[in-house]
C-alpha positions in Angstrom: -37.2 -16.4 25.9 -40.5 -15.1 26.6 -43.7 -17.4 26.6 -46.4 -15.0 25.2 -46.9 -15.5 21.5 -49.6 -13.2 20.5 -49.1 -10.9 17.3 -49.2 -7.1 18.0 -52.1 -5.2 16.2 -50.6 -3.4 13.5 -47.2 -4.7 13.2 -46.4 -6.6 10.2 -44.3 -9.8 10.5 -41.2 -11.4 8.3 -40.0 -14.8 8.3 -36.1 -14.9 8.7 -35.6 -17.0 5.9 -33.1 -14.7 3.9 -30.1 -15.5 6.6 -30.9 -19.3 6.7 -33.3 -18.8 9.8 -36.3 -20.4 8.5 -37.8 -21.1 12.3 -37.8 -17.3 12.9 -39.1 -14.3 12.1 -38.9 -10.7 12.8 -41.5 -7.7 13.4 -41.4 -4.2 12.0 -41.6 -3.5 15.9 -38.2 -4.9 16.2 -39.3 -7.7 17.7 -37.8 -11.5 16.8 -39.7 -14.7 17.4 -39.0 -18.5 17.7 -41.3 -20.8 15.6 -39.1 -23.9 16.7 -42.1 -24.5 19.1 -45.7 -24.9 18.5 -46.0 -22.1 20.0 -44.9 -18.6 18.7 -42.4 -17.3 21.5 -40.8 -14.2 21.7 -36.5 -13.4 21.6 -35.4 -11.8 24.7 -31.9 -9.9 23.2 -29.3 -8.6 25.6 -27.0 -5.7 24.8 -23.7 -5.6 23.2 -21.1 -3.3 24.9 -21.6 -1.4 21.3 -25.2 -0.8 22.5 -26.4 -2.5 19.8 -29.2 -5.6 20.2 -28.6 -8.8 20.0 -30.4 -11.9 19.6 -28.6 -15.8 19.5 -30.1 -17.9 17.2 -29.9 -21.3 16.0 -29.1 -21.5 12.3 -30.5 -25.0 11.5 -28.4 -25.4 8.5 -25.3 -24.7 9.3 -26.0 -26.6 12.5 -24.8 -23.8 15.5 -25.7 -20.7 17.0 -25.0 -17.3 16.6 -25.4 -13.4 17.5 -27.2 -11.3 15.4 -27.9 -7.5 15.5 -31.9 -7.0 15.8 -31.2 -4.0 13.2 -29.5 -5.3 10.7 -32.3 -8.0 10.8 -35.3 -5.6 10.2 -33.7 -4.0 7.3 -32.7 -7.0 5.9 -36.2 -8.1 6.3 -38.1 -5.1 5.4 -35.5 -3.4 3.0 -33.3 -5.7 1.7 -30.0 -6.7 2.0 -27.1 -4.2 2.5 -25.0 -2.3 0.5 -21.1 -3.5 0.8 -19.6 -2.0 4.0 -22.8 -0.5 4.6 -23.8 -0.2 8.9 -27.2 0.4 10.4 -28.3 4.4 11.4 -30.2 4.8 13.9 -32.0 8.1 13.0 -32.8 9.1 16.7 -29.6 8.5 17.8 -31.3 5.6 20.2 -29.4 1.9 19.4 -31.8 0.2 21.8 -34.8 1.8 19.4 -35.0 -1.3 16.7 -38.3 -0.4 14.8 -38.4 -0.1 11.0 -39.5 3.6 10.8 -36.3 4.6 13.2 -33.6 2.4 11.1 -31.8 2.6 7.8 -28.5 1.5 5.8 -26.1 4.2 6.0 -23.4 3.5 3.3 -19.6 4.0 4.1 -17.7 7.5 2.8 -16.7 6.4 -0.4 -13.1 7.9 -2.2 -12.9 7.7 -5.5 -9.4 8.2 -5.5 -8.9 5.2 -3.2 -7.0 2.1 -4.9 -7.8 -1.4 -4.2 -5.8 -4.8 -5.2 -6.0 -8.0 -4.2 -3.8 -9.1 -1.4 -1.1 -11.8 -2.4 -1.6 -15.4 -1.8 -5.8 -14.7 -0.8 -6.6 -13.3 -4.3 -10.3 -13.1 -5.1 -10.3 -13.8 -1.2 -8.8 -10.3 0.4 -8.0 -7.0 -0.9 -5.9 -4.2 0.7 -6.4 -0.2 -0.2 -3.6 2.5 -0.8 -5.5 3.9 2.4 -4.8 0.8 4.6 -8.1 -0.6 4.4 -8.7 -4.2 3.8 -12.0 -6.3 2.7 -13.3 -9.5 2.3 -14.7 -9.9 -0.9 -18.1 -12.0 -1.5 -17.9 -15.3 -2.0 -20.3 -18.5 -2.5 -20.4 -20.7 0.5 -21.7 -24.6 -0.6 -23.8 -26.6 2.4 -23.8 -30.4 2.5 -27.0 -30.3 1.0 -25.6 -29.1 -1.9 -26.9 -25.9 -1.4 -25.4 -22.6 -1.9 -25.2 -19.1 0.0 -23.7 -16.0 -0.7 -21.6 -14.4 1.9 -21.8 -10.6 0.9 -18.6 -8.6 0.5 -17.5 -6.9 4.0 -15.1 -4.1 5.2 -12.8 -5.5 7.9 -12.0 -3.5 11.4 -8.4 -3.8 12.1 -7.6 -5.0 15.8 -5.1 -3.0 17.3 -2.4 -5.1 19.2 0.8 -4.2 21.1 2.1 -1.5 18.9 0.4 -2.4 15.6 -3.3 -2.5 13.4 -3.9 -6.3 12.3 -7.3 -8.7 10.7 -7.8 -12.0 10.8 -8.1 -14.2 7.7 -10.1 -17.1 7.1 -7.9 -20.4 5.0 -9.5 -23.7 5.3 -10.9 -23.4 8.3 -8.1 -21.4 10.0 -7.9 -18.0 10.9 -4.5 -16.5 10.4 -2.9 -12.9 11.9 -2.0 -10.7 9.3 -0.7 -7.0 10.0 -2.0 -4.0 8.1 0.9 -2.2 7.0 2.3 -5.5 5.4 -0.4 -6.3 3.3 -0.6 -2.7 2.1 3.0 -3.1 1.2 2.9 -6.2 0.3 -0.4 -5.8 -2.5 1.3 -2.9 -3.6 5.6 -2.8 -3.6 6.0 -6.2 -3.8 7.5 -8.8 -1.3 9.6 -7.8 1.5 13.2 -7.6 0.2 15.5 -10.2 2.4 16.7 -8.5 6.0 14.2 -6.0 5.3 10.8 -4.6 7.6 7.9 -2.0 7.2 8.5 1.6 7.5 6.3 4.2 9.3 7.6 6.6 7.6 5.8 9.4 10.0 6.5 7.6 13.1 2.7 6.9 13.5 2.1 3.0 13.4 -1.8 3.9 13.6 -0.9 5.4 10.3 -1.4 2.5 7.5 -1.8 4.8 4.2 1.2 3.4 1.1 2.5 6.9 1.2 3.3 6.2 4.8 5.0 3.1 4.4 8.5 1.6 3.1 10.3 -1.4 3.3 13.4 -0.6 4.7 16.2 -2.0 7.6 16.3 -2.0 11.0 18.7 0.5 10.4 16.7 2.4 8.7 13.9 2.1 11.4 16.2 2.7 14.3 17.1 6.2 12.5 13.3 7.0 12.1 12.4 6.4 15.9 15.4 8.7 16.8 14.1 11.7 14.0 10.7 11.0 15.7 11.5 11.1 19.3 10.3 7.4 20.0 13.3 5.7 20.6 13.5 3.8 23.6 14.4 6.6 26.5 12.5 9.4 24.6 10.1 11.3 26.2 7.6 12.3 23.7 4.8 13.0 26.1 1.2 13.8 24.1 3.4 13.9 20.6 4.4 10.1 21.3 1.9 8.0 18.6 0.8 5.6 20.9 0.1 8.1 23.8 -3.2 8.6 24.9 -4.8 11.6 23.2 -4.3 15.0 24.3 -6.7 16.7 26.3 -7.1 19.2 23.5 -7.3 17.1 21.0 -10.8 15.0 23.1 -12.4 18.6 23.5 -12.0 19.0 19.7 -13.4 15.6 18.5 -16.1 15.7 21.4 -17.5 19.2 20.4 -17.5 18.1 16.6 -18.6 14.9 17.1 -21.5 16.6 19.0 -22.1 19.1 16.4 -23.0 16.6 13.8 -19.5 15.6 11.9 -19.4 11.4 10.9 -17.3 9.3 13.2 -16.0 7.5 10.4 -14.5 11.0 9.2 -12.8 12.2 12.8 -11.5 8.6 13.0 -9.7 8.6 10.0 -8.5 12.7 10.6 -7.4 11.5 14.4 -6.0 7.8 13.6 -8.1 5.9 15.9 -10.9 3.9 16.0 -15.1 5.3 15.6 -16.0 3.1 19.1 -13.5 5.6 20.7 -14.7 8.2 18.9 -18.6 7.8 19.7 -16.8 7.0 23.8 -15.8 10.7 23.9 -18.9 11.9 22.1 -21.3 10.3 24.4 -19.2 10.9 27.5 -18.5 7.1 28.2 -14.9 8.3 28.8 -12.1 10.9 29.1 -14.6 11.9 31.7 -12.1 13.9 34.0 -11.4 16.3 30.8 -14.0 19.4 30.6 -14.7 20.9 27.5 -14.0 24.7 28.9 
């Protein structure tokens, strides 16, 4: 934390009262301040490996600290709050660059096509999309005080783990493991028949759209991973859907990244995540493949 605590000429400053940091406040400039002390005293933020800035504050009501992203702060500030699912552009491209005139809400790809219902056993708490997307939906939070928050509706990323796509739920306190293809199935054909497991039925277990998936044996599954060439002593090479991705298919998604296409869209088109996709955009990896 930096000891000066002079105001910058020309930069207009916010109190951080709208997130339930009333001993804050944040600058125009980007800059976030402590007024815990008598004294005014600047946030020093470090960098997340996203490249995004952080700040840890101390929420005084809810009595602990947390990370914030210095962005979404100064549009929350200066702009208002965001629009459900919506993430932070940078217009010059520059995450360290945190000042108002360089920031503002870029709103997901919507699909109007795209089906939502509520996921069994968490309704009104969780819903789950035809397209294997799953949100939290917004929800009052009451303080001891007897003072109430709203925690805004949010679009969960999916952790990828051993061989499958899975988010964490909040119950009571707990956080609970819940895999993606089973609460797409799950929300929309019903409960898992006895002796019964999910279906890819392309062979791709990145691939968590309802058209993709089935409830079916182990039978059933064993017959897939044979018709798909992943069965265990299969050699699928580049075609196998947890190999690494071909080289041809980085050069592709680094030159169109480059030339201006959403990461959001060559994620979904590829079946991967948008951190890997901005990786091999920015040249942070696949490093040894050129683009010829």
């Amino acid at each position: 934390m930096q000891k000066h605590s002079s105001r910058t000429t020309g930069v207009e400053y916010r109190n951080m009262d709208f997130v339930g940091y009333s001993k804050y406040e944040v600058g125009n400039d980007g800059s976030v301040w402590s007024l815990v002390h008598k004294t005014r005293q600047r946030i020093t933020g470090r960098v997340s490996p996203g490249g995004h800035t952080l700040v840890k504050l101390w929420n005084l009501e809810l009595g602990r600290q947390k990370d914030l992203r210095v962005d979404r702060v100064v549009l929350e500030a200066f702009v208002g709050v965001s629009p459900p699912g919506a993430d932070v552009e940078h217009i010059n491209e520059n995450r360290a660059d945190d000042k108002l005139s360089n920031l503002r809400w870029k709103s997901p790809e919507t699909n109007d096509d795209e089906v939502w219902k509520d996921v069994p056993g968490y309704e009104g708490f969780y819903q789950v999309s035809d397209l294997g997307q799953v949100k939290s939906l917004a929800k009052k939070v009451s303080m001891s005080d007897g003072r109430t928050y709203t925690v805004r509706e949010k679009l969960l990323k999916p952790t990828w783990r051993g061989r499958y796509f899975y988010v964490m739920f909040s119950n009571s306190g707990k956080e609970i493991t819940n895999l993606v293809h089973r609460l797409v199935l799950l929300a929309f054909a019903g409960p898992c028949p006895e002796g019964m497991e999910c279906r890819h039925l392309d062979g791709n277990s990145k691939n968590n759209q309802l058209k993709n998936l089935k409830w079916g044996t182990k039978k059933d599954n064993g017959e897939d991973r044979v018709r798909h060439g992943t069965s265990k002593g299969a050699h699928p090479g580049e075609e196998h859907h947890n190999a690494k991705l071909s080289a041809g298919q980085v050069r592709e998604i680094r030159k169109r990244a480059r030339n201006g296409e959403r990461p959001c869209n060559l994620a979904r088109e590829f079946v991967i995540s948008e951190s890997i996709i901005r990786r091999i955009r920015d040249g942070m990896g696949w490093k040894s493949i050129s683009d010829e």
